[in-house]
N, C-alpha and C positions, 0 to 999 in steps of 0.2 A: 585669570586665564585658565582655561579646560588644560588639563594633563594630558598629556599624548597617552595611548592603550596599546594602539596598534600599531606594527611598522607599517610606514607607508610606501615602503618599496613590495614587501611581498604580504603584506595582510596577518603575519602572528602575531599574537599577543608579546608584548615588550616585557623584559625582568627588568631588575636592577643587578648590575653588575659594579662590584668594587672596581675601579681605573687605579694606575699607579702612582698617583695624586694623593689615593687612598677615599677621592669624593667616590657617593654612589650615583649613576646616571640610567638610564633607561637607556635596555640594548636588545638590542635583535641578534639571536646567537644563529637564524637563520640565516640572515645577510651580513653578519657579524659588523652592522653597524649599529655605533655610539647616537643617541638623539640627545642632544645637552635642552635645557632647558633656554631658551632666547629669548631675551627682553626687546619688547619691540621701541626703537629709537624714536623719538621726538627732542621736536625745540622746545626753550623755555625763552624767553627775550625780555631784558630789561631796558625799557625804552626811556632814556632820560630827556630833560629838557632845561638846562640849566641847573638847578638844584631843586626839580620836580622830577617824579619816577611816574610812570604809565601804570597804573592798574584797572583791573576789568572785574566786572562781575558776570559770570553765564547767568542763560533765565532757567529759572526754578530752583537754583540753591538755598538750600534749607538753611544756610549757617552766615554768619553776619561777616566773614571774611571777606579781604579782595584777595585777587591774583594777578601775578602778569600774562603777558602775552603767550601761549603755548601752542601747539601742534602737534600730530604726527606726520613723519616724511612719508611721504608718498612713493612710491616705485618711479623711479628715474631724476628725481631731484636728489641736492646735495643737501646738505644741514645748513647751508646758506641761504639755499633758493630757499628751502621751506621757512626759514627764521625772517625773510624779507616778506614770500607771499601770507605768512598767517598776519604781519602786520598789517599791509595793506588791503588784508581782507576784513581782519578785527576792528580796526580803527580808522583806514584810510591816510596815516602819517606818511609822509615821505621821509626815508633816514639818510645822513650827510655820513654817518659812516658805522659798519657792523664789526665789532670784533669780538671773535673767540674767547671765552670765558675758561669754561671748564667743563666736565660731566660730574651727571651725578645719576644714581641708581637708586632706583626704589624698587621695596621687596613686595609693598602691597599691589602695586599696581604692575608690576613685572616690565618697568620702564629706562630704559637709558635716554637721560635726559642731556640735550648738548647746552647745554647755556653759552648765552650769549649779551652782549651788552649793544645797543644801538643808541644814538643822537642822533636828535631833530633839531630843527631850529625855527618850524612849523609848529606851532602848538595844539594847531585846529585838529578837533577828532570827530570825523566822521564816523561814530559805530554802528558796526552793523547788526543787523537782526538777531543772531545768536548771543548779542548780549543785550542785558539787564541795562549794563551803566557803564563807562569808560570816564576816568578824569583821574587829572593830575594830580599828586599828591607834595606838596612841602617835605623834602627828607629832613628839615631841621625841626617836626613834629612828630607826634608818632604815629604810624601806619598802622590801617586797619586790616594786619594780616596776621593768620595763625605763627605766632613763631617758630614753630617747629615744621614750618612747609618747608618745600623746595624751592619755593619762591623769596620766602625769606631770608633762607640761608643766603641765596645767592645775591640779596640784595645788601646783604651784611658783609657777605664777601667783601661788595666795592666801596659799601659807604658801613665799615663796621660802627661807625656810633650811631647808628640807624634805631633807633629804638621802636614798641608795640604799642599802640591802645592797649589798656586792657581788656579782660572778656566782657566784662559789666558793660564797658562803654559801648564796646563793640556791641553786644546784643543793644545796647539801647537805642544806637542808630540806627540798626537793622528794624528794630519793632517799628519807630517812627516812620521810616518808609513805608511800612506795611500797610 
């Protein structure tokens, strides 16, 4: 994400100023206002199906992982509506019920992520054009995901003996696709 430079109330350039926190934050000593740095919110949703987990591939990823279902909220939806519409736009599933998981923040991508967990009882996926691939995966094997995502953790969360492919395997089914 671009750093702010300029206030956007009156056009000066921003310092950094110590708060009593002791963090340093970008200020406008003209309007004497604080601009914090803001992570923009999205879902993340782990869509089950008995003791199978929904994973997706986007098209042109370079790297042999999956992921789940994610988004960002849009201006006027909730963390619900958005965690419902990205599914039914992703995959086409219908879900029997959505609950609250957790957040999680990530520093590279400047993201507050709402996690969430959904059941189906539909298994059929209609995917859409922004992905590659959608299917089900067995949680009592191991998943073709980075472990150290956010995708991961979250699936470890609800099913912690979840175990990984490894990288080897992982690249080897990726080349075969290819």
């Amino acid at each position: 994400m671009k750093e702010r430079k300029y206030c956007s109330f009156c056009g000066k350039e921003l310092i950094f100023k110590t708060l009593f926190d002791g963090s340093k934050e970008k200020y406008c000593d003209n309007c004497d206002h604080v601009f914090f740095r803001t992570p923009s919110p999205c879902v993340i949703v782990m869509v089950t199906n008995a003791n199978r987990v929904l994973l997706t591939r986007g098209i042109g990823w370079k790297h042999p992982h999956w992921a789940l279902i994610s988004g960002h909220i849009r201006s006027g939806e909730n963390a619900e509506e958005t965690a419902l519409r990205e599914i039914h736009e992703e995959v086409g599933v219908e879900v029997t019920r959505l609950e609250f998981l957790r957040t999680y923040a990530t520093m590279d991508h400047e993201l507050l992520m709402i996690a969430f967990k959904a059941e189906t009882k539909n298994a059929s996926i209609k995917k859409s054009q922004e992905l590659e691939d959608a299917k089900w995966f067995d949680l009592d094997r191991p998943l073709p995901m980075r472990p150290e995502s956010t995708a991961a953790h979250l699936v470890k969360h609800v099913f912690p003996k979840t175990t990984y492919m490894d990288l080897k395997e992982q690249e080897k089914q990726f080349m075969d696709v290819m």
